[in-house]
C-alpha positions as CSV (number, residue, x, y, z in Angstrom):
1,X,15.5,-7.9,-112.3
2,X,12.4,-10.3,-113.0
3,X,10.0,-8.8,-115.6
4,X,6.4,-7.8,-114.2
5,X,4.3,-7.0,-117.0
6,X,1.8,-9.3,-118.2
7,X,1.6,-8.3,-121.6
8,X,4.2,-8.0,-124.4
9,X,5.2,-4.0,-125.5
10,X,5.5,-2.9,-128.7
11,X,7.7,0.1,-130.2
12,X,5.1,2.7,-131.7
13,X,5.5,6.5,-132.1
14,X,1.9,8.7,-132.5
15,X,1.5,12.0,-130.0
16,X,-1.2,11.9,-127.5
17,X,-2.7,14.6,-125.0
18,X,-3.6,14.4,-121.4
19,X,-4.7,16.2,-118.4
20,X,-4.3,15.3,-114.9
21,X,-7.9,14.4,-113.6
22,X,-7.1,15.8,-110.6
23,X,-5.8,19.5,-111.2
24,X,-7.2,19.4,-114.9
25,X,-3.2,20.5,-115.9
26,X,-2.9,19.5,-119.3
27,X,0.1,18.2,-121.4
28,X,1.4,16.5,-124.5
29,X,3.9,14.3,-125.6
30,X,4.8,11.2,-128.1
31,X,3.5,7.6,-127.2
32,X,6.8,5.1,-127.9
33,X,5.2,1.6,-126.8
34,X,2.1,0.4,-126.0
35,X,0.4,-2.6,-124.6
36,X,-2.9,-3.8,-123.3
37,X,-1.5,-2.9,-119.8
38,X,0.0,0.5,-120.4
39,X,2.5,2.2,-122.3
40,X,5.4,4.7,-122.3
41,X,5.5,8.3,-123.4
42,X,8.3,11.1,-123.9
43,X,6.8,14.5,-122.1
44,X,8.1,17.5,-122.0
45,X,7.1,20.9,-120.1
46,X,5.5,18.7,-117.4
47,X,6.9,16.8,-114.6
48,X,4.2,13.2,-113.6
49,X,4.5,12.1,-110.2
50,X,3.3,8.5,-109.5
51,X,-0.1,7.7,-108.6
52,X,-1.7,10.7,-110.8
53,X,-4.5,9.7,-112.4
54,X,-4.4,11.2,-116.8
55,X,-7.1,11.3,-118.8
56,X,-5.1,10.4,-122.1
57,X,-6.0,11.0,-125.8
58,X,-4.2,8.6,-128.4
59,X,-3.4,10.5,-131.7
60,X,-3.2,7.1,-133.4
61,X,-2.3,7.3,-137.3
62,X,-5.2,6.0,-138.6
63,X,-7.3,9.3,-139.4
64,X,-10.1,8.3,-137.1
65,X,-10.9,9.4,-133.6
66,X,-8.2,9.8,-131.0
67,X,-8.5,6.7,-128.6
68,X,-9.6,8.1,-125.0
69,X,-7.9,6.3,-121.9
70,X,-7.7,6.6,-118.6
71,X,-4.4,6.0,-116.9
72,X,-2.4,5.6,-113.8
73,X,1.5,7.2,-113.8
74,X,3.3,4.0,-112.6
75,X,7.1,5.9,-113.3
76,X,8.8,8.8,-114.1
77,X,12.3,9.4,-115.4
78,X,14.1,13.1,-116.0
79,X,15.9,12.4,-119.6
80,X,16.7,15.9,-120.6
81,X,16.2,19.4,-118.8
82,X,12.9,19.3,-119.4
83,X,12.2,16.0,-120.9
84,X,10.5,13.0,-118.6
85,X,10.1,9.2,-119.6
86,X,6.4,8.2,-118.4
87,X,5.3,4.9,-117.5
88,X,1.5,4.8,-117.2
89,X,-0.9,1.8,-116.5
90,X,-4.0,1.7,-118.4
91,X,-7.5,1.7,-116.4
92,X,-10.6,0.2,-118.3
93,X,-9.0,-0.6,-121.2
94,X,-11.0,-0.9,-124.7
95,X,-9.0,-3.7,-126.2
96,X,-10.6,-2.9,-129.4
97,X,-9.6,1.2,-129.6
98,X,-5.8,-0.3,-128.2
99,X,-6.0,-2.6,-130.9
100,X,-5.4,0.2,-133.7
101,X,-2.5,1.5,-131.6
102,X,-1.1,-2.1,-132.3
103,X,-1.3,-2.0,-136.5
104,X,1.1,1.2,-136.5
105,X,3.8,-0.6,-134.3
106,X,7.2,0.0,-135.3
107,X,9.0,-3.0,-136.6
């Protein structure tokens, strides 16, 4: 299968929080790559259909404030009972506030 993403991902592991803009349901789950396009999470509790729109809050490591996104759900996988695999798509991004998701990437 040919590779569609434009930008490279990178391994990181910081929670985040979301809600669906739409019915305002609110989640949570870990962040496990990130990249200027988008990134993947591990959720649990919740099942994401494709096409909802998240308003997503970054719990980035670095003792500042979260960093607030807006995303697409591109993908979603079942991994456990109640565990999911998300692939969003970032909207807007502030490649400046995605830029300290990037210093905590796992090596």
């Amino acid at each position: 299968m040919k590779e569609r993403r434009l930008f490279q991902r990178f391994k990181v592991n910081f929670p985040v929080n979301f809600s669906e803009l739409q019915s305002n349901k609110q989640g949570d789950g870990n962040m496990i790559d990130v990249s200027a396009g988008g990134g993947g999470m591990i959720v649990t509790h919740l099942s994401l259909s494709p096409e909802t729109f998240l308003q997503m809050h970054l719990e980035i490591p670095d003792k500042l404030e979260p960093l607030h996104v807006k995303a697409k759900v591109v993908w979603t996988a079942q991994i456990g009972a109640d565990a999911y695999r998300v692939g969003v798509q970032f909207e807007n991004v502030d490649f400046i506030g995605l830029s300290r998701a990037l210093k905590f990437k796992i090596l």
